[in-house]
C-alpha positions in Angstrom: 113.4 61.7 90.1 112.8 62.2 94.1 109.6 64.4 94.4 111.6 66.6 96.6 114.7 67.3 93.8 113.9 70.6 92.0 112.7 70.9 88.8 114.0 74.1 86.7 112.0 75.7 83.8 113.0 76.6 80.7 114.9 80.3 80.8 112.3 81.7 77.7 111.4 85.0 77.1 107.6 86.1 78.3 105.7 87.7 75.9 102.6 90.0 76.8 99.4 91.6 75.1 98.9 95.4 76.1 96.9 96.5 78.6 92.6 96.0 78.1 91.7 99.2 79.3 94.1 102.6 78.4 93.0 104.9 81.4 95.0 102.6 84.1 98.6 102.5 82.4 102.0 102.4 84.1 105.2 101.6 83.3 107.6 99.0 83.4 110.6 99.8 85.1 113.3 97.3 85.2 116.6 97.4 87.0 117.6 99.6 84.7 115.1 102.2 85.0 114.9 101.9 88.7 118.7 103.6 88.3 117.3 105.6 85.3 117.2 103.9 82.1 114.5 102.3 80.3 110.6 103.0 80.3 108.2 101.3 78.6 104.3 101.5 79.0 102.6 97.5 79.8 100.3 96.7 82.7 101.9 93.8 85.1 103.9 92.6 88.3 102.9 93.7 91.5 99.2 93.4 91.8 95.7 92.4 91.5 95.7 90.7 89.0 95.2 86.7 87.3 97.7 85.3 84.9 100.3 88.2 84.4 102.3 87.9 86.8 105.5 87.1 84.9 108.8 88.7 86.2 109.8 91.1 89.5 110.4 93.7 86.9 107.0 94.9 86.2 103.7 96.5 88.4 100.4 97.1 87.2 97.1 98.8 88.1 95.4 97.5 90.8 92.1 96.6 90.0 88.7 96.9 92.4 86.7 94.5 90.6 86.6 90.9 91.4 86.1 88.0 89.5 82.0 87.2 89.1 83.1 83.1 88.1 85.3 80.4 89.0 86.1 79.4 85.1 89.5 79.5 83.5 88.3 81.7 81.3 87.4 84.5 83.8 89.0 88.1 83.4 90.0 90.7 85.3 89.0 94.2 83.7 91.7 96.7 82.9 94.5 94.3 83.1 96.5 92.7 80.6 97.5 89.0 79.6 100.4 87.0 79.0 102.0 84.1 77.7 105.0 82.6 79.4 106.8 79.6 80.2 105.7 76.3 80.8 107.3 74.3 83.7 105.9 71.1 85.2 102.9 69.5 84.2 101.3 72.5 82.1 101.7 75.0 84.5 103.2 78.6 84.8 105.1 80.2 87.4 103.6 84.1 88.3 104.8 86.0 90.9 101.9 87.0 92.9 99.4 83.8 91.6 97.1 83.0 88.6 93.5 83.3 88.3 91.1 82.7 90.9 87.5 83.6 92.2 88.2 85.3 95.3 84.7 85.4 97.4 82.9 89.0 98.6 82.9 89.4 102.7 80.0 87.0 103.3 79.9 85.2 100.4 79.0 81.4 101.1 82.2 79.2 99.6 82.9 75.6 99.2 85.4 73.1 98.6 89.0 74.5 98.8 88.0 78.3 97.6 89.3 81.2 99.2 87.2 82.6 101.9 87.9 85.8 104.2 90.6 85.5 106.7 89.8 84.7 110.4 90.8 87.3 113.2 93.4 85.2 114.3 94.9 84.7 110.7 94.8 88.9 110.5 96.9 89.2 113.3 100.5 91.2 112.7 99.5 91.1 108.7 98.8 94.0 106.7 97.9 95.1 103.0 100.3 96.5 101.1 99.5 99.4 98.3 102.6 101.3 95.8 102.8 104.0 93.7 104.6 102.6 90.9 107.2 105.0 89.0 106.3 108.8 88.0 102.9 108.0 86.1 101.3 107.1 89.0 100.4 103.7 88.3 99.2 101.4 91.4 100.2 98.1 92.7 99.0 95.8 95.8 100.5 92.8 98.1 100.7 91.9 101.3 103.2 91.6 104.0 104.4 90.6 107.7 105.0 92.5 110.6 108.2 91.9 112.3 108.6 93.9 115.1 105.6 96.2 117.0 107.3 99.3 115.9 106.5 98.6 112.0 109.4 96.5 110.8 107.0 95.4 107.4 108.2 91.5 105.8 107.1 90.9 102.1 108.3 90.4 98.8 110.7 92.4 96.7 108.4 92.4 93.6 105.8 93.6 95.8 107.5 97.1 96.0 109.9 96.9 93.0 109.6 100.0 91.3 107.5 101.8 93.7 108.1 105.6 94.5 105.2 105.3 97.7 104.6 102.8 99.8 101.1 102.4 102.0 100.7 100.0 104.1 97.1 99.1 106.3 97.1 96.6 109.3 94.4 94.4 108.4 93.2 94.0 112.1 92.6 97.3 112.4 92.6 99.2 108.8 95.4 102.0 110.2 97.3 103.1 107.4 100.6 104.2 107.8 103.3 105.9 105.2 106.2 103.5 104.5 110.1 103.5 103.8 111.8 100.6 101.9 114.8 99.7 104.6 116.2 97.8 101.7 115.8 94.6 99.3 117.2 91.4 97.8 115.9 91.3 94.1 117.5 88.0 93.6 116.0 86.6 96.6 112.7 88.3 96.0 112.6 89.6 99.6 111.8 93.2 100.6 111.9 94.8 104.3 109.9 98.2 105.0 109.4 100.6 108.1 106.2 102.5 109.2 106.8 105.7 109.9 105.2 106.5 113.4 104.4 103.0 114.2 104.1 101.6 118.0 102.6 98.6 119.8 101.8 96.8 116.5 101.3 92.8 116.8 104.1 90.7 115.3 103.4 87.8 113.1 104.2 84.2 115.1 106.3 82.9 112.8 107.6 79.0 113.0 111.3 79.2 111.8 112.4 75.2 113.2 112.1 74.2 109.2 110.1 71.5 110.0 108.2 71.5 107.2 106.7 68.3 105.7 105.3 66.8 102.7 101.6 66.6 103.4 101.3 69.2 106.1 98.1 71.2 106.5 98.8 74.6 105.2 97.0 78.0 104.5 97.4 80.9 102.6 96.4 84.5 103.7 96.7 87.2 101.4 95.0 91.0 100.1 94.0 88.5 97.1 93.4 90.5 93.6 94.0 93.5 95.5 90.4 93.3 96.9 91.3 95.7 100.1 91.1 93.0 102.4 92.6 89.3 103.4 91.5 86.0 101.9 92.6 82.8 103.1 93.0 79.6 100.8 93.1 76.0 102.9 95.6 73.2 100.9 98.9 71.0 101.8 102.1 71.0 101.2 103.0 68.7 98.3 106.6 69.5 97.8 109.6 70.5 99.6 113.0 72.4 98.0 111.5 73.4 95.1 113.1 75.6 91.9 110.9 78.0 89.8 112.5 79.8 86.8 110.6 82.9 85.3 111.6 85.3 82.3 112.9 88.4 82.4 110.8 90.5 79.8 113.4 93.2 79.1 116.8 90.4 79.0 115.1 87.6 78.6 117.1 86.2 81.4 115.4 83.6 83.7 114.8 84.5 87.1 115.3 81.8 89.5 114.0 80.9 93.0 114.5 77.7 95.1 114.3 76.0 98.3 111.0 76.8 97.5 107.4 75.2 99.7 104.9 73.9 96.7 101.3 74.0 97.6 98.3 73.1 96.4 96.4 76.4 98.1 95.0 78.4 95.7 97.4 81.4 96.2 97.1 84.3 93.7 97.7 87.8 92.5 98.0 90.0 95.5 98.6 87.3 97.8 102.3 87.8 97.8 104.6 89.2 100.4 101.9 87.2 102.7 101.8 84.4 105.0 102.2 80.9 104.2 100.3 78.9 107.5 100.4 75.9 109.4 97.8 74.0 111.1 99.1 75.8 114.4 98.5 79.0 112.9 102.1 80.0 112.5 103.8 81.6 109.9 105.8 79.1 107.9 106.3 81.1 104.7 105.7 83.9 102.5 103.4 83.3 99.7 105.7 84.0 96.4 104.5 82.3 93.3 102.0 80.5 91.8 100.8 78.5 88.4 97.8 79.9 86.3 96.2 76.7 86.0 93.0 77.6 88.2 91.7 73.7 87.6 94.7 72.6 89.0 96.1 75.3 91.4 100.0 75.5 92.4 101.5 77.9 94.8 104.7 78.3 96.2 106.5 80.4 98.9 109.8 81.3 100.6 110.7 79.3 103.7 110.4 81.9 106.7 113.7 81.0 108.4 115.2 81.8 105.1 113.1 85.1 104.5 114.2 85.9 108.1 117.9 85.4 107.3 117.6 88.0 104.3 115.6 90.5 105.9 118.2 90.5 109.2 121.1 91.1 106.8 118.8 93.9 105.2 118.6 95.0 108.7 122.0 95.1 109.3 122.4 97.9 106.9 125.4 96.1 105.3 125.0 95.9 101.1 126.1 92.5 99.9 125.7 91.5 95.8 122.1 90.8 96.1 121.1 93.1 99.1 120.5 96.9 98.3 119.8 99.1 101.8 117.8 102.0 100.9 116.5 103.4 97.8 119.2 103.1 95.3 120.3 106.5 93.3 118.4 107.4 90.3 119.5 109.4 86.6 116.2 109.9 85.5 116.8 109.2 81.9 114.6 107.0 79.1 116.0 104.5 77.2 115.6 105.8 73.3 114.3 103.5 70.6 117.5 104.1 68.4 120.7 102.3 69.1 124.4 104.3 68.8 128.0 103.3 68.0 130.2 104.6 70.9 127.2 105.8 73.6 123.5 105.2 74.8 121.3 107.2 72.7 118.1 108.5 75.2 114.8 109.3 75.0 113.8 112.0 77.4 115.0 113.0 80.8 112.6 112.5 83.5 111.1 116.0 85.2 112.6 116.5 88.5 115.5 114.3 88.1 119.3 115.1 88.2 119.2 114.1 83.5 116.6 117.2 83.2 118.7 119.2 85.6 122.0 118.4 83.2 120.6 119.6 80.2 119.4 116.0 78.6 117.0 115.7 76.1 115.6 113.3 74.0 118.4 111.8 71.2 121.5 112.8 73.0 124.0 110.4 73.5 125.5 109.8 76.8 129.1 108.5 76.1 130.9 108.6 80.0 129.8 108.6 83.5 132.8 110.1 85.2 134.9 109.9 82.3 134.6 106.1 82.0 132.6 105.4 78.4 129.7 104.0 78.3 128.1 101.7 75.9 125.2 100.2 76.3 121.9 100.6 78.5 123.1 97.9 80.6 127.2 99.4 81.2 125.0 102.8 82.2 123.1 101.5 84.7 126.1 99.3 86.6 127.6 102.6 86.5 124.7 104.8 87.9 123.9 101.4 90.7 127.5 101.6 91.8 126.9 105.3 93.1 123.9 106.2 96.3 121.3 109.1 96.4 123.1 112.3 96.7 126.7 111.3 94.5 127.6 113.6 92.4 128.5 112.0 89.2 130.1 114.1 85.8 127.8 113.2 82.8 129.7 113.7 79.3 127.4 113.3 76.2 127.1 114.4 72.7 123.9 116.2 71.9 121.4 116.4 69.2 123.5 118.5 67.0 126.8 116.9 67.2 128.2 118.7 70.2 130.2 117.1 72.9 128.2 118.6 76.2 129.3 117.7 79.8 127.5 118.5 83.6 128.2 117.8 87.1 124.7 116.4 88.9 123.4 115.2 92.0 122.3 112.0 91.8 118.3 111.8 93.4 116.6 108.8 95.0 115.0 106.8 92.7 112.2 103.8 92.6 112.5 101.3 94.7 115.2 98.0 93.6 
């Protein structure tokens, strides 16, 4: 097989321990939930973080401390583990990066280790911190500024789930408040806006695709969610590359290619940031890597392919995989219980146009708009296919057998 021909892993199911530490929980929230459906408490995607970043579906705490060796068997406090897939030569595929000693400002590296960014690799890159979903858990990545008036580049996992977005320009540690302009789940591509924002400096970004096996390379990134960026030197070791990674709520695989493999040490936190080269321009975004820290993989989006999705996002126009905005939100849990004939709940989230109908935990929601309903997934297509402010009729049969019914406003809800 041509080194360049991608290599797809196997489509299983990830499987995760809970979190190590119960003070710093939050939630997953899946497509579904992010349109009202299922939550679920785990610590994951999104964040600092080694060897748990598994799907786009999930964010985790972010964590301040830092790892104290370089060993495999180094761990991150209050942050949970996981097991998934293998692909390649004993690796695994994270969103966001295995584990990794990631130095202290000062700290004497050597070898190929991560050591603090450079000025000139700061410039028009900026930290990226989320509130994730309506316990308040945290998440942290990186991004790419675009334009000087705070167009924000970086990865849709990086915000998925979010209900605040903060954003801080390395070079100069403002922080600005931020809106999701829109994103492309299946492309794992997110674009923001900072509110207020002038005279910021853009990114230089190389979008000829000239790319080559054996290129110098390096990764910057808000590694582990430290607070600031790290940069890891490597080369490019393959071009057009496929990754597969599991769903945890469908089991589905979750596929990206045309993908840059590295051998940079990239890792949780890095992602959403900028992939190098030797000229100091912007070739891609950091995305992915293995958890093998002996043997480090990493892989990112292409910019001029990043660049195509974010201009369509731009463009304001909704396409199958691009969502403008934040989509509109029910605000109901997914029940542990299944039902003939409906979707059986398990709360209704405060605030949220399910509380304002009258749901409560153990009704049955049987129609949106008079069109039944039967499963989690038929009541989320039908919630997606609405935006914030819709008003959609609700018909469902409560705890006691009665058939109820409500007209609501739909609400804004997490980001896709």
């Amino acid at each position: 097989m041509d080194e360049n021909t991608p290599t797809p892993a196997p489509e299983i199911p990830a499987t995760f321990a809970g979190p190590a530490a119960a003070q710093r929980r939050s939630h997953l929230l899946s497509k579904g939930a992010i349109t009202g459906i299922a939550v679920a408490s785990v610590l994951s995607l999104g964040a600092a973080g080694g060897g748990i970043f598994a799907t786009a579906t999930l964010v985790s705490s972010v964590v301040a401390e830092r790892h104290t060796t370089t060993t495999a068997e180094s761990v991150i406090p209050e942050q949970s583990t996981r097991t998934i897939p293998d692909f390649g030569q004993g690796t695994i595929p994270q969103y966001g990066g295995g584990q990794q000693h990631v130095p202290s400002q000062g700290e004497t590296t050597t070898g190929s280790a991560p050591t603090a960014a450079t000025d000139d690799q700061s410039a028009g890159i900026v930290l990226i911190n989320t509130v994730v979903g309506f316990d308040q858990g945290e998440a942290a990545g990186t991004g790419i500024v675009l334009t000087s008036d705070g167009e924000i580049l970086t990865n849709n996992h990086v915000v998925e789930g979010s209900t605040e977005v903060a954003v801080t320009i390395a070079a100069t540690g403002k922080t600005y408040t931020a809106d999701v302009v829109g994103t492309d789940a299946t492309n794992d591509i997110a674009v923001l806006h900072l509110q207020n924002a002038s005279g910021l400096t853009v990114a230089d970004l190389d979008t000829s695709d000239s790319v080559a096996i054996g290129d110098a390379i390096t990764g910057v990134g808000n590694a582990e969610g430290q607070g600031y960026l790290s940069a890891a030197e490597g080369q490019v070791t393959a071009l057009d590359q496929q990754i597969t990674v599991a769903d945890e709520l469908s089991g589905e695989g979750k596929t990206l290619d045309g993908l840059i493999e590295t051998d940079a040490a990239i890792v949780s936190g890095d992602s959403g940031g900028p992939l190098f080269d030797a000229d100091g321009e912007v070739i891609g975004i950091d995305t992915a890597a293995s958890s093998n820290t002996q043997d480090p993989t990493g892989y990112a989006i292409p910019i001029a392919d990043a660049i195509d999705i974010a201009r369509q996002i731009e463009s304001g126009v909704e396409t199958n995989t691009v969502t403008i905005g934040l989509p509109a939100f029910l605000g109901v849990q997914l029940g542990s219980t299944t039902s003939v004939g409906g979707v059986t709940i398990g709360g209704a989230i405060e605030g949220t146009a399910a509380e304002r109908a009258g749901l409560t935990a153990g009704d049955t929601i049987t129609a949106i708009d008079g069109t039944a309903v039967t499963t989690g997934n038929a009541l989320s297509s039908a919630i997606a296919a609405h935006d914030p402010g819709d008003s959609v009729t609700i018909t469902w049969t409560d705890t006691v057998g009665e058939t109820q019914s409500a007209t609501v406003v739909l609400t804004e809800g997490p980001a896709a």
